[in-house]
KEKE-3310 file (N, C-alpha, C; in steps of 0.2 Angstrom, whole numbers, plus 5000, padded with zeros to 4 digits):
npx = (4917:4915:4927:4935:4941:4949:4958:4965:4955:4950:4957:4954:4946:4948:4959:4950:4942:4953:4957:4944:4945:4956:4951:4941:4948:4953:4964:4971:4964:4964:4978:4979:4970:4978:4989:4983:4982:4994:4997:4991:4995:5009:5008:5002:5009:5021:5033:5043:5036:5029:5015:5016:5021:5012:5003:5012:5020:5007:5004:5015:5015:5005:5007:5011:4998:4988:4979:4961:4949:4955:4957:4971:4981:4990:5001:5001:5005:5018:5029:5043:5041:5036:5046:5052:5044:5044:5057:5057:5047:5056:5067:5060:5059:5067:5073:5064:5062:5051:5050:5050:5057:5050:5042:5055:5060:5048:5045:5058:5057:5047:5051:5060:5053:5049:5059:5059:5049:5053:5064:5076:5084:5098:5096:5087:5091:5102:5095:5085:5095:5098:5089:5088:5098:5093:5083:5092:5092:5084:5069:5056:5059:5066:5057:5049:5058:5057:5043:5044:5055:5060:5051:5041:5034:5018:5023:5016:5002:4992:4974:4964:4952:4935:4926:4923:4922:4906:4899:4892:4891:4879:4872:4876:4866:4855:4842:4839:4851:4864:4878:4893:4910:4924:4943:4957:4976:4992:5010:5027:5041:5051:5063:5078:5076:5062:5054:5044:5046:5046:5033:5019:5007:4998:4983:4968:4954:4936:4942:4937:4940:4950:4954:4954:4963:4976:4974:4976:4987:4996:4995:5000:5012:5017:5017:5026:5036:5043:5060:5063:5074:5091:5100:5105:5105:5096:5088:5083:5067:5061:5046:5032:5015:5000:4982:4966:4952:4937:4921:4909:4896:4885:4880:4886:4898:4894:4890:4901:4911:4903:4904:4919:4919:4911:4919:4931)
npy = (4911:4920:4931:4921:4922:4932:4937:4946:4956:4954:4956:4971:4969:4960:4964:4973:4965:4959:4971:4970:4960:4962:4973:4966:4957:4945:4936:4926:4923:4935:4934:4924:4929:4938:4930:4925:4936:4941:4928:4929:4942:4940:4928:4934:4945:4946:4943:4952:4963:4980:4980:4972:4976:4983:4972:4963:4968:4972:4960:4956:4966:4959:4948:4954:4949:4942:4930:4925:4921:4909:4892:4887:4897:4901:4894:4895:4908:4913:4928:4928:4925:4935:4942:4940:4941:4954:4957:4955:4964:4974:4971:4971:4985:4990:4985:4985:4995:5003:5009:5021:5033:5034:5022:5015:5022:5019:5003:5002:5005:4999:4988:4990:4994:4983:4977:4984:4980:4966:4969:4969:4978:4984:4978:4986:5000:5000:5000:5009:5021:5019:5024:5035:5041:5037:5048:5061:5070:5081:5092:5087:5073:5077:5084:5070:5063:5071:5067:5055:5051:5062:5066:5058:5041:5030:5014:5003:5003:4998:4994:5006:5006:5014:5016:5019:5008:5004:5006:5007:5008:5008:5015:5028:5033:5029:5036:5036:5034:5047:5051:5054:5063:5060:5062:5057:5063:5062:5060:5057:5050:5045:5030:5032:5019:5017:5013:5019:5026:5033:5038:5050:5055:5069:5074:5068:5065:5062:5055:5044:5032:5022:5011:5015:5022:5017:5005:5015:5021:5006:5003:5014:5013:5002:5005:5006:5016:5022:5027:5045:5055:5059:5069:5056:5047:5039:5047:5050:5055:5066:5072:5070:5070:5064:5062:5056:5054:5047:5039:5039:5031:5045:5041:5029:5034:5043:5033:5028:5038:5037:5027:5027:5039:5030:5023:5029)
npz = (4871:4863:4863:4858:4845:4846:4859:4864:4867:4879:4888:4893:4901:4910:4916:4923:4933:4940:4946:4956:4962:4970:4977:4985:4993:4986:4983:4978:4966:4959:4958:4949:4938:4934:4930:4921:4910:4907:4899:4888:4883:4882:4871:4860:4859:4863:4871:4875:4876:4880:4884:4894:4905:4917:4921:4925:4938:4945:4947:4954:4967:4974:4979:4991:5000:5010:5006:5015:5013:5007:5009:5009:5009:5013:5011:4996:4996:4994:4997:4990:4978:4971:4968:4954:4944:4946:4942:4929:4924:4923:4917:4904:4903:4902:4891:4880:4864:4864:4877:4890:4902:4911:4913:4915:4925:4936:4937:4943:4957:4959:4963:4970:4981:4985:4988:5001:5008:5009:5019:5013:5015:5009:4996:4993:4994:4983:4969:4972:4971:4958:4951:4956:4949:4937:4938:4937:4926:4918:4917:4920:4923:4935:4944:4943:4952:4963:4968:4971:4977:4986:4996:5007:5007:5007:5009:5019:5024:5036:5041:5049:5060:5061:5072:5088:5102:5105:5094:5077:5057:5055:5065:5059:5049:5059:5068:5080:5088:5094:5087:5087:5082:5085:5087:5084:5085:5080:5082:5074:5069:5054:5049:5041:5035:5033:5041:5058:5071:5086:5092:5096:5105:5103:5102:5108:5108:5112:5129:5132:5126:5126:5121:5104:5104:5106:5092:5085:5086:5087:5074:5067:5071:5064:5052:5036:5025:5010:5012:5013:5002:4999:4991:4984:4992:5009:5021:5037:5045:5051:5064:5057:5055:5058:5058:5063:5061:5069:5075:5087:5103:5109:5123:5125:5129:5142:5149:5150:5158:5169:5177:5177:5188:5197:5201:5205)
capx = (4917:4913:4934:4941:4947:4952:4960:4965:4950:4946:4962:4953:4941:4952:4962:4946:4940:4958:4957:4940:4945:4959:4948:4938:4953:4953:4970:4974:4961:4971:4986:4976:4968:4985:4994:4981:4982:5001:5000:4987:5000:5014:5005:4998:5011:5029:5038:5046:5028:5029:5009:5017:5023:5010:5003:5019:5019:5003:5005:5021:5014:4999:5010:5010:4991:4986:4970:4959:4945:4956:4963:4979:4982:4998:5005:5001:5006:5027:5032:5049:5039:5035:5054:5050:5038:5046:5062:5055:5044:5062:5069:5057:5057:5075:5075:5061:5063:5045:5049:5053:5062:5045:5043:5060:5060:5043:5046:5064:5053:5041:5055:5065:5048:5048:5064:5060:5044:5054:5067:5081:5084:5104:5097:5084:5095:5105:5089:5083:5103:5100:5082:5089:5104:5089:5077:5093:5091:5078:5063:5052:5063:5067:5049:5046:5061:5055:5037:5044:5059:5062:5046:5039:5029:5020:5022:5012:4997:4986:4966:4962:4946:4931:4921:4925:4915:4898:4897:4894:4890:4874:4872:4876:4860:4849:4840:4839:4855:4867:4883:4895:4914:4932:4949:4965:4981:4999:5015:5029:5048:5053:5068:5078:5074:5057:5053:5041:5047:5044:5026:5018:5000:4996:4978:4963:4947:4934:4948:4933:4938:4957:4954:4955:4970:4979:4973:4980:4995:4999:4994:5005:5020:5016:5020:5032:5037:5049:5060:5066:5081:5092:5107:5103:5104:5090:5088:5078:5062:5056:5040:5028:5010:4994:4977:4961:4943:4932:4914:4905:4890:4886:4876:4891:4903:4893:4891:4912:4912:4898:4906:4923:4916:4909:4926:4935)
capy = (4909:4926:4932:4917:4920:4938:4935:4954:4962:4952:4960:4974:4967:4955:4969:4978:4958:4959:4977:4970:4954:4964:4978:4961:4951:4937:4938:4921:4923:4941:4931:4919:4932:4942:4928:4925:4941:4939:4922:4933:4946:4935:4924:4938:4951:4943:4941:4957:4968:4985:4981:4965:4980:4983:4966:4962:4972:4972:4952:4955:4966:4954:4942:4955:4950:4934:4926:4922:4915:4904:4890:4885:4903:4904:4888:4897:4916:4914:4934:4930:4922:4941:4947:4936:4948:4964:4959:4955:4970:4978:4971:4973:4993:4993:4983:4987:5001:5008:5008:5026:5034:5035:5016:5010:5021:5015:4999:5000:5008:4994:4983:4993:4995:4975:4973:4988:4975:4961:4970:4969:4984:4985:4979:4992:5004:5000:5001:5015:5027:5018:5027:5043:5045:5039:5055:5067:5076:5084:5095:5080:5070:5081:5081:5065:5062:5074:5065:5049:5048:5068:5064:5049:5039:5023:5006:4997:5005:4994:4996:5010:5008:5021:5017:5017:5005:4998:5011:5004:5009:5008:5019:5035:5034:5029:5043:5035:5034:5051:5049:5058:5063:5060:5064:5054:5066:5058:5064:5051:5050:5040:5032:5030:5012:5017:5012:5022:5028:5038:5040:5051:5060:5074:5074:5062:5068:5062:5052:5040:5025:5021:5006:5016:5024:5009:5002:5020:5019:5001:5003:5018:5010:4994:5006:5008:5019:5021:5033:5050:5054:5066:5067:5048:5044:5040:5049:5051:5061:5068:5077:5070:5070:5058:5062:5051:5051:5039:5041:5034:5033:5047:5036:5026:5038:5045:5027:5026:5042:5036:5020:5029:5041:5026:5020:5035)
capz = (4864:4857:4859:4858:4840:4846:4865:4868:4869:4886:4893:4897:4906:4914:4921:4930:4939:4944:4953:4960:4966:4975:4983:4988:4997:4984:4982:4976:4961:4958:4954:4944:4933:4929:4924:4912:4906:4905:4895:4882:4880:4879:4865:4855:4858:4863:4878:4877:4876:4884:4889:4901:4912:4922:4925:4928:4941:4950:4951:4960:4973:4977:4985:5000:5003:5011:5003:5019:5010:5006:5018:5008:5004:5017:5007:4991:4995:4995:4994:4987:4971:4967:4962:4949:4939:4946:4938:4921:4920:4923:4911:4897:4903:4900:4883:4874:4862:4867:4885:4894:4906:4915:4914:4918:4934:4940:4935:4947:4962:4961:4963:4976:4986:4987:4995:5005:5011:5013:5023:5010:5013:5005:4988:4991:4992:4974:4965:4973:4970:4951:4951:4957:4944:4929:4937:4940:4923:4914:4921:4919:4929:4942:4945:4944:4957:4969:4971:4971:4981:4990:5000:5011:5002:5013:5007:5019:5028:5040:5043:5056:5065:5060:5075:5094:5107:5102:5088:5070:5051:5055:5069:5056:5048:5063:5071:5090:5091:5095:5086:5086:5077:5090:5084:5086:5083:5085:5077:5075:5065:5049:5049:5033:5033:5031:5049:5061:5078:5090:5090:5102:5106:5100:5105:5108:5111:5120:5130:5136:5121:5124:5114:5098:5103:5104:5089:5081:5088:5084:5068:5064:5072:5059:5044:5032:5021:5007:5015:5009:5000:4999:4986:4983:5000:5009:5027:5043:5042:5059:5065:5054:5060:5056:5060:5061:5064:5072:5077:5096:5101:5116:5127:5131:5134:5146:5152:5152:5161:5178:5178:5179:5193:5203:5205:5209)
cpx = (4917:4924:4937:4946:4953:4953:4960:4960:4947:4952:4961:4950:4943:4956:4957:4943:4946:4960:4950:4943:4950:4956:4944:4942:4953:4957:4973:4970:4962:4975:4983:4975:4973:4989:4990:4980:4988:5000:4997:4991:5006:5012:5005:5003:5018:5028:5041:5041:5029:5019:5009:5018:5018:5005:5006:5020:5015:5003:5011:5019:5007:4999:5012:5004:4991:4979:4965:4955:4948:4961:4969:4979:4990:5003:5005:5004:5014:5030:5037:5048:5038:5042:5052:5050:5040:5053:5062:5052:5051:5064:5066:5059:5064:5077:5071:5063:5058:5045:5054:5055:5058:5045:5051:5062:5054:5043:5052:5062:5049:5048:5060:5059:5046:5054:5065:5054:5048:5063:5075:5086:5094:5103:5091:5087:5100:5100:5086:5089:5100:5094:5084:5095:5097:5085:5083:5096:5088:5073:5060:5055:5065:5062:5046:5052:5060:5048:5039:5050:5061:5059:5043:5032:5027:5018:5016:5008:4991:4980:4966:4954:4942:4928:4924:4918:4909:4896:4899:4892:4883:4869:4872:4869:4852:4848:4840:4845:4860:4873:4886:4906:4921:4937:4954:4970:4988:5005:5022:5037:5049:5060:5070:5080:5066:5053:5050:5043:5047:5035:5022:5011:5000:4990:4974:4957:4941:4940:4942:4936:4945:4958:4954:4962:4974:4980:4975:4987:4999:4999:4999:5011:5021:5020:5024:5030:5043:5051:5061:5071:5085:5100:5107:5105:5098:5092:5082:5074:5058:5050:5034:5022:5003:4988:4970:4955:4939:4926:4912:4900:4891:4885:4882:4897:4900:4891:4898:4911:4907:4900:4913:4923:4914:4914:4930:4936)
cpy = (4916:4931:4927:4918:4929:4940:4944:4958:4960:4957:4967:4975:4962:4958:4974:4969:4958:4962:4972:4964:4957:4969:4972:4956:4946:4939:4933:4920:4929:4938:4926:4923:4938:4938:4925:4929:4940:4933:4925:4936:4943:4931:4930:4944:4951:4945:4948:4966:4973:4985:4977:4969:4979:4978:4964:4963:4971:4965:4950:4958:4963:4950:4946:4955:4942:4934:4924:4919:4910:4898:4887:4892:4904:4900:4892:4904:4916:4921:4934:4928:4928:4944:4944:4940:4953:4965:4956:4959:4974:4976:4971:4984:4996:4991:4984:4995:5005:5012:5018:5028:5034:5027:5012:5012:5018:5009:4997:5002:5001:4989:4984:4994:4987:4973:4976:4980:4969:4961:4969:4975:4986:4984:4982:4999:5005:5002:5007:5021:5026:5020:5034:5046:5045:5046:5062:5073:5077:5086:5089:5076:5072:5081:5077:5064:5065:5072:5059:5047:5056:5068:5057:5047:5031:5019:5002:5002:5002:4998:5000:5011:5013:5022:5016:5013:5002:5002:5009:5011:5012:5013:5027:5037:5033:5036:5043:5034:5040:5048:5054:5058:5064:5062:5059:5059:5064:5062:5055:5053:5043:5040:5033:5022:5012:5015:5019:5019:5034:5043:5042:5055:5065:5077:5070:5065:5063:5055:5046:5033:5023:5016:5008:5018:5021:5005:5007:5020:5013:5002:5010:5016:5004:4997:5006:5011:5019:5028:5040:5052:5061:5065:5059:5046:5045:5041:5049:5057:5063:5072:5077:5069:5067:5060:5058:5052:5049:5044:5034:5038:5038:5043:5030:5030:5041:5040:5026:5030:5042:5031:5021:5033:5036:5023:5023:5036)
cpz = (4860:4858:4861:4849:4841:4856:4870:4869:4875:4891:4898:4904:4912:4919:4926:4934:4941:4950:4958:4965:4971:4981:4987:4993:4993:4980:4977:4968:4956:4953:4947:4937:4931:4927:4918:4906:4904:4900:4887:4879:4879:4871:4861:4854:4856:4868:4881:4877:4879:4890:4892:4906:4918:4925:4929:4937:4947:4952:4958:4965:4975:4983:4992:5002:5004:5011:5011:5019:5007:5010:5017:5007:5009:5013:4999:4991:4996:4992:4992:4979:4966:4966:4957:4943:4940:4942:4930:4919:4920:4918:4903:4897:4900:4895:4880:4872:4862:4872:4882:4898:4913:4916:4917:4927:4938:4941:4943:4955:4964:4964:4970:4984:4991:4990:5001:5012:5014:5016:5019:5008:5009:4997:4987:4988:4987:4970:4966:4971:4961:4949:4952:4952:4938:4931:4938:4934:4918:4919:4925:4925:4935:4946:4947:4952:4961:4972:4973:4976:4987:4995:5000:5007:5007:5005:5011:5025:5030:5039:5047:5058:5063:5066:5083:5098:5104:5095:5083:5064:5051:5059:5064:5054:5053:5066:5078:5090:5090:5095:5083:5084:5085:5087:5087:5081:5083:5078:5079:5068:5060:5048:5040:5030:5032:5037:5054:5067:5082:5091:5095:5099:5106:5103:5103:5112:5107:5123:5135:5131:5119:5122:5106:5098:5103:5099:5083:5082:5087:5078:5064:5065:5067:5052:5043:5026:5016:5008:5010:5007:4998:4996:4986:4988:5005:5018:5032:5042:5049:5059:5059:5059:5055:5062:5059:5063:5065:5076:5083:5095:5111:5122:5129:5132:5140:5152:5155:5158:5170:5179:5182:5188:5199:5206:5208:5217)
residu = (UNK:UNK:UNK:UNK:UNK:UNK:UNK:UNK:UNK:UNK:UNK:UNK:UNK:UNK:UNK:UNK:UNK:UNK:UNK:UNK:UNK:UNK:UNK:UNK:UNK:UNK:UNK:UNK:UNK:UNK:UNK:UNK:UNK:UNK:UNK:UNK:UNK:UNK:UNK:UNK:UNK:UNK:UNK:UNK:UNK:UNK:UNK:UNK:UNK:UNK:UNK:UNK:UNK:UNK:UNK:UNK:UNK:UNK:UNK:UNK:UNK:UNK:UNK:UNK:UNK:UNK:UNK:UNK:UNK:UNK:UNK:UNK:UNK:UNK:UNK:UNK:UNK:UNK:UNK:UNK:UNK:UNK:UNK:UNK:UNK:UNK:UNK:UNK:UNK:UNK:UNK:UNK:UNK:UNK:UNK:UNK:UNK:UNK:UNK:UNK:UNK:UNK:UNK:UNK:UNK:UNK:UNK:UNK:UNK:UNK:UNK:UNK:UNK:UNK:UNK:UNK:UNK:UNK:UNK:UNK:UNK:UNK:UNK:UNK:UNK:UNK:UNK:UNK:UNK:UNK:UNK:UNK:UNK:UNK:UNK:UNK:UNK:UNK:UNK:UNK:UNK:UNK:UNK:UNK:UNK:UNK:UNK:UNK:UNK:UNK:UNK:UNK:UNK:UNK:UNK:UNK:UNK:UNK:UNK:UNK:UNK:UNK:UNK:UNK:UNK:UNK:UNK:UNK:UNK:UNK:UNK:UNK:UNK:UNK:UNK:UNK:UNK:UNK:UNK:UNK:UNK:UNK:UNK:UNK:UNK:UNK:UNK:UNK:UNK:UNK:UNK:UNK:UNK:UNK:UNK:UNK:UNK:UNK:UNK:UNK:UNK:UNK:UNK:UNK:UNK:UNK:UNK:UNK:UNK:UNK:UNK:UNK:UNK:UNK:UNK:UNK:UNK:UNK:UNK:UNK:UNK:UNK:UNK:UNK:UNK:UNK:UNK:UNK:UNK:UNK:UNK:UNK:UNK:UNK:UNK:UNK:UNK:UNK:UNK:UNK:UNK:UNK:UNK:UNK:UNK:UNK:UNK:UNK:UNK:UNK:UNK:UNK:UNK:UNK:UNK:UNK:UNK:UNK:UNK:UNK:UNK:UNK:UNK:UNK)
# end
Protein backbone atom coordinates (compact mmCIF):
# COMPACT_ATOMS: atom_id res chain seq x y z
CA UNK A 1 0.00 0.00 0.00
CA UNK A 2 2.58 2.47 1.08
CA UNK A 3 4.29 2.44 -3.02
CA UNK A 4 1.65 1.63 -4.80
CA UNK A 5 1.16 5.12 -6.11
CA UNK A 6 4.93 5.10 -6.61
CA UNK A 7 5.83 1.38 -8.05
CA UNK A 8 9.64 2.06 -8.70
CA UNK A 9 10.82 2.50 -5.41
CA UNK A 10 10.09 -1.30 -4.65
CA UNK A 11 12.34 -2.23 -7.66
CA UNK A 12 15.16 -1.98 -5.50
CA UNK A 13 14.08 -4.09 -3.08
CA UNK A 14 12.68 -6.41 -5.39
CA UNK A 15 15.97 -6.99 -7.13
CA UNK A 16 17.79 -7.93 -3.61
CA UNK A 17 14.58 -10.87 -2.69
CA UNK A 18 15.48 -11.90 -6.23
CA UNK A 19 19.39 -12.47 -5.47
CA UNK A 20 18.21 -14.09 -2.22
CA UNK A 21 15.63 -16.25 -3.55
CA UNK A 22 18.48 -17.34 -5.95
CA UNK A 23 21.32 -17.87 -3.28
CA UNK A 24 18.31 -20.07 -1.71
CA UNK A 25 17.44 -22.31 -4.76
CA UNK A 26 13.82 -20.83 -5.22
CA UNK A 27 14.36 -20.48 -8.53
CA UNK A 28 10.85 -20.56 -9.72
CA UNK A 29 10.02 -17.57 -7.22
CA UNK A 30 13.40 -15.74 -8.94
CA UNK A 31 11.56 -15.90 -12.19
CA UNK A 32 8.30 -14.63 -10.55
CA UNK A 33 9.94 -11.67 -8.94
CA UNK A 34 11.90 -10.30 -12.17
CA UNK A 35 9.16 -10.47 -14.16
CA UNK A 36 7.56 -8.27 -11.80
CA UNK A 37 10.23 -6.04 -11.71
CA UNK A 38 10.19 -6.04 -15.60
CA UNK A 39 6.23 -5.43 -15.84
CA UNK A 40 7.29 -2.15 -13.22
CA UNK A 41 9.81 -0.89 -15.51
CA UNK A 42 7.96 -1.49 -18.67
CA UNK A 43 4.80 0.35 -17.29
CA UNK A 44 6.68 3.32 -15.70
CA UNK A 45 9.64 3.49 -18.03
CA UNK A 46 8.80 1.98 -21.63
CA UNK A 47 9.53 -1.13 -23.22
CA UNK A 48 12.78 0.25 -24.46
CA UNK A 49 14.24 1.13 -20.78
CA UNK A 50 18.04 0.78 -20.47
CA UNK A 51 17.15 -0.41 -16.68
CA UNK A 52 15.13 -3.67 -18.26
CA UNK A 53 18.72 -4.78 -19.14
CA UNK A 54 19.68 -6.41 -16.24
CA UNK A 55 16.61 -8.13 -15.15
CA UNK A 56 16.43 -9.02 -18.54
CA UNK A 57 19.14 -10.76 -18.16
CA UNK A 58 19.31 -12.31 -14.74
CA UNK A 59 15.79 -13.92 -15.65
CA UNK A 60 17.30 -15.44 -18.69
CA UNK A 61 20.06 -17.17 -16.74
CA UNK A 62 17.69 -18.55 -14.10
CA UNK A 63 16.29 -20.98 -16.39
CA UNK A 64 19.55 -22.95 -15.99
CA UNK A 65 18.42 -23.82 -12.32
CA UNK A 66 15.89 -26.31 -11.47
CA UNK A 67 13.57 -25.31 -8.54
CA UNK A 68 13.55 -28.51 -6.21
CA UNK A 69 11.30 -27.25 -3.69
CA UNK A 70 9.15 -27.25 -6.06
CA UNK A 71 7.58 -30.47 -7.72
CA UNK A 72 6.32 -29.07 -11.02
CA UNK A 73 9.48 -27.00 -11.39
CA UNK A 74 10.86 -29.57 -14.42
CA UNK A 75 7.46 -28.82 -16.28
CA UNK A 76 8.02 -25.05 -15.41
CA UNK A 77 11.85 -24.55 -16.03
CA UNK A 78 11.97 -24.94 -20.14
CA UNK A 79 15.78 -23.32 -20.75
CA UNK A 80 14.90 -22.38 -24.36
CA UNK A 81 12.22 -19.83 -22.73
CA UNK A 82 15.51 -17.87 -21.54
CA UNK A 83 16.55 -16.52 -25.22
CA UNK A 84 13.56 -14.78 -24.95
CA UNK A 85 14.88 -12.09 -22.45
CA UNK A 86 18.49 -12.32 -23.58
CA UNK A 87 17.60 -11.35 -27.01
CA UNK A 88 15.34 -8.26 -25.78
CA UNK A 89 17.98 -7.07 -23.40
CA UNK A 90 20.16 -7.18 -26.80
CA UNK A 91 18.06 -5.49 -28.49
CA UNK A 92 17.24 -2.53 -26.11
CA UNK A 93 21.55 -2.45 -25.75
CA UNK A 94 21.62 -1.99 -29.39
CA UNK A 95 18.77 0.59 -29.79
CA UNK A 96 18.53 2.57 -26.88
CA UNK A 97 20.41 5.83 -27.14
CA UNK A 98 21.66 5.49 -23.43
CA UNK A 99 22.83 2.05 -24.12
CA UNK A 100 26.86 1.56 -24.35
CA UNK A 101 29.39 -0.23 -25.92
CA UNK A 102 29.80 -1.85 -22.39
CA UNK A 103 26.06 -2.82 -22.25
CA UNK A 104 25.77 -4.07 -25.74
CA UNK A 105 28.85 -6.31 -25.43
CA UNK A 106 27.68 -7.87 -22.00
CA UNK A 107 24.43 -8.07 -23.07
CA UNK A 108 25.73 -10.29 -26.37
CA UNK A 109 28.15 -12.46 -23.92
CA UNK A 110 25.16 -13.25 -21.70
CA UNK A 111 23.41 -14.40 -24.85
CA UNK A 112 26.37 -16.17 -26.38
CA UNK A 113 27.04 -17.83 -22.85
CA UNK A 114 23.49 -19.43 -23.14
CA UNK A 115 23.98 -21.00 -26.44
CA UNK A 116 27.25 -21.92 -25.23
CA UNK A 117 24.96 -23.85 -22.23
CA UNK A 118 22.58 -25.31 -24.33
CA UNK A 119 25.35 -26.63 -26.64
CA UNK A 120 24.50 -24.24 -29.69
CA UNK A 121 27.68 -23.91 -29.96
CA UNK A 122 27.69 -22.32 -33.93
CA UNK A 123 25.26 -19.54 -32.80
CA UNK A 124 27.58 -19.12 -29.91
CA UNK A 125 30.19 -18.66 -31.84
CA UNK A 126 28.47 -15.67 -34.14
CA UNK A 127 27.85 -13.76 -31.16
CA UNK A 128 30.82 -14.28 -29.54
CA UNK A 129 33.25 -13.04 -33.31
CA UNK A 130 30.29 -10.03 -33.06
CA UNK A 131 31.61 -9.30 -29.42
CA UNK A 132 35.22 -9.46 -30.36
CA UNK A 133 34.96 -6.81 -33.41
CA UNK A 134 32.57 -4.35 -30.77
CA UNK A 135 35.76 -4.82 -28.05
CA UNK A 136 38.52 -4.62 -30.86
CA UNK A 137 39.04 -0.90 -30.48
CA UNK A 138 39.69 1.54 -27.99
CA UNK A 139 41.87 0.99 -24.69
CA UNK A 140 38.72 0.33 -22.78
CA UNK A 141 37.66 -2.12 -25.00
CA UNK A 142 40.76 -4.01 -25.51
CA UNK A 143 40.63 -4.42 -21.82
CA UNK A 144 37.34 -5.29 -21.49
CA UNK A 145 38.07 -7.93 -24.41
CA UNK A 146 40.98 -9.47 -22.77
CA UNK A 147 38.93 -10.27 -19.47
CA UNK A 148 36.08 -11.51 -21.17
CA UNK A 149 37.02 -13.39 -24.08
CA UNK A 150 41.32 -13.77 -24.14
CA UNK A 151 40.94 -15.89 -20.89
CA UNK A 152 38.52 -18.86 -19.64
CA UNK A 153 35.86 -17.88 -17.95
CA UNK A 154 33.38 -20.89 -16.39
CA UNK A 155 29.94 -20.94 -17.18
CA UNK A 156 28.85 -23.86 -15.27
CA UNK A 157 30.52 -24.97 -12.08
CA UNK A 158 28.97 -27.92 -9.92
CA UNK A 159 29.10 -28.10 -5.83
CA UNK A 160 32.56 -29.69 -4.54
CA UNK A 161 32.33 -31.44 -1.35
CA UNK A 162 34.20 -29.53 1.86
CA UNK A 163 34.19 -32.46 3.92
CA UNK A 164 35.52 -36.09 3.46
CA UNK A 165 33.89 -39.42 5.23
CA UNK A 166 31.82 -38.73 8.40
CA UNK A 167 33.31 -35.28 8.69
CA UNK A 168 30.80 -32.21 8.90
CA UNK A 169 30.47 -28.44 9.59
CA UNK A 170 29.97 -29.12 12.81
CA UNK A 171 33.01 -30.97 13.63
CA UNK A 172 35.20 -27.60 13.05
CA UNK A 173 34.17 -25.97 16.11
CA UNK A 174 33.93 -29.14 18.21
CA UNK A 175 36.98 -29.69 20.55
CA UNK A 176 36.64 -33.70 20.75
CA UNK A 177 36.79 -34.06 17.58
CA UNK A 178 40.52 -33.71 15.52
CA UNK A 179 40.07 -32.29 12.34
CA UNK A 180 42.02 -31.66 9.96
CA UNK A 181 42.82 -29.81 6.22
CA UNK A 182 43.46 -32.44 2.88
CA UNK A 183 44.16 -31.25 -0.51
CA UNK A 184 42.79 -32.29 -4.02
CA UNK A 185 45.27 -31.00 -7.00
CA UNK A 186 44.26 -32.04 -10.71
CA UNK A 187 45.23 -30.20 -13.81
CA UNK A 188 42.88 -30.74 -16.86
CA UNK A 189 42.55 -29.01 -20.76
CA UNK A 190 39.81 -26.69 -22.16
CA UNK A 191 38.65 -27.31 -25.21
CA UNK A 192 37.51 -24.47 -27.59
CA UNK A 193 33.92 -25.65 -27.18
CA UNK A 194 34.32 -24.97 -23.72
CA UNK A 195 34.58 -28.55 -22.62
CA UNK A 196 36.88 -30.16 -20.00
CA UNK A 197 39.20 -32.93 -20.88
CA UNK A 198 41.84 -34.53 -19.82
CA UNK A 199 41.78 -34.38 -16.26
CA UNK A 200 44.59 -35.75 -14.35
CA UNK A 201 45.99 -35.86 -10.46
CA UNK A 202 48.26 -33.78 -9.57
CA UNK A 203 48.16 -34.59 -5.95
CA UNK A 204 45.68 -35.98 -3.20
CA UNK A 205 46.71 -36.01 0.30
CA UNK A 206 45.79 -38.04 2.77
CA UNK A 207 44.90 -40.77 -0.06
CA UNK A 208 42.76 -42.58 2.68
CA UNK A 209 39.13 -40.65 1.20
CA UNK A 210 38.99 -41.61 -2.63
CA UNK A 211 35.47 -40.72 -2.36
CA UNK A 212 36.21 -37.07 -2.64
CA UNK A 213 38.49 -37.63 -5.35
CA UNK A 214 35.86 -38.88 -7.32
CA UNK A 215 33.40 -36.51 -6.60
CA UNK A 216 36.37 -33.78 -7.63
CA UNK A 217 37.02 -35.19 -10.59
CA UNK A 218 33.58 -35.76 -11.84
CA UNK A 219 32.65 -32.52 -10.96
CA UNK A 220 35.63 -30.81 -12.87
CA UNK A 221 34.98 -32.87 -15.97
CA UNK A 222 31.04 -31.49 -15.66
CA UNK A 223 32.39 -27.92 -16.25
CA UNK A 224 32.09 -25.53 -18.76
CA UNK A 225 33.69 -22.70 -19.72
CA UNK A 226 33.34 -20.06 -22.22
CA UNK A 227 36.42 -20.85 -24.08
CA UNK A 228 39.31 -18.71 -24.99
CA UNK A 229 39.72 -16.74 -28.03
CA UNK A 230 42.33 -15.75 -29.90
CA UNK A 231 41.91 -13.34 -33.17
CA UNK A 232 37.98 -14.01 -32.72
CA UNK A 233 38.55 -17.39 -32.84
CA UNK A 234 37.89 -19.42 -29.91
CA UNK A 235 40.88 -22.21 -29.29
CA UNK A 236 42.05 -24.98 -27.04
CA UNK A 237 43.55 -24.11 -23.60
CA UNK A 238 45.71 -26.82 -22.02
CA UNK A 239 47.53 -27.26 -18.72
CA UNK A 240 45.16 -25.56 -16.53
CA UNK A 241 45.06 -26.63 -12.81
CA UNK A 242 42.30 -26.48 -9.92
CA UNK A 243 42.90 -26.97 -6.55
CA UNK A 244 40.58 -27.81 -3.60
CA UNK A 245 40.36 -28.20 0.05
CA UNK A 246 38.30 -30.53 2.23
CA UNK A 247 38.65 -31.25 5.86
CA UNK A 248 38.35 -35.20 7.64
CA UNK A 249 38.18 -36.26 10.70
CA UNK A 250 41.55 -38.03 12.02
CA UNK A 251 40.03 -40.81 13.77
CA UNK A 252 38.83 -42.30 10.82
CA UNK A 253 41.56 -42.14 8.68
CA UNK A 254 43.45 -43.84 10.85
CA UNK A 255 40.36 -46.13 11.12
CA UNK A 256 40.64 -46.42 6.85
CA UNK A 257 44.27 -47.06 7.33
CA UNK A 258 43.97 -50.53 10.23
CA UNK A 259 41.12 -51.75 8.16
CA UNK A 260 43.24 -51.46 4.98
CA UNK A 261 46.40 -53.21 6.85
CA UNK A 262 44.00 -55.93 8.04
CA UNK A 263 43.29 -56.80 4.65
CA UNK A 264 46.60 -56.65 3.14
Amino acid sequence: RHYRANMMDLVPSLMRRARWQHRTGYYNDERATYRRIIRILEEKQGKNDISLIEPLIELGRSYSFVDTNDGESFAQTNPYSAEIYFKKAVRIAEDNDASTWTHEADTKLALADYYMQQQSVPSARKVYKDVWDLLSTGDEQLEHRKRTLEELNPLILGPIPEFAGDASRGDLVSSAVDVREGTVALSFDVSSRGRVSNVKVVEFSPADFPEILRDVQRQVRTRLYRPRFREGEPVDTDGQSFMHSFYYRVAEMEERRAEQLATD
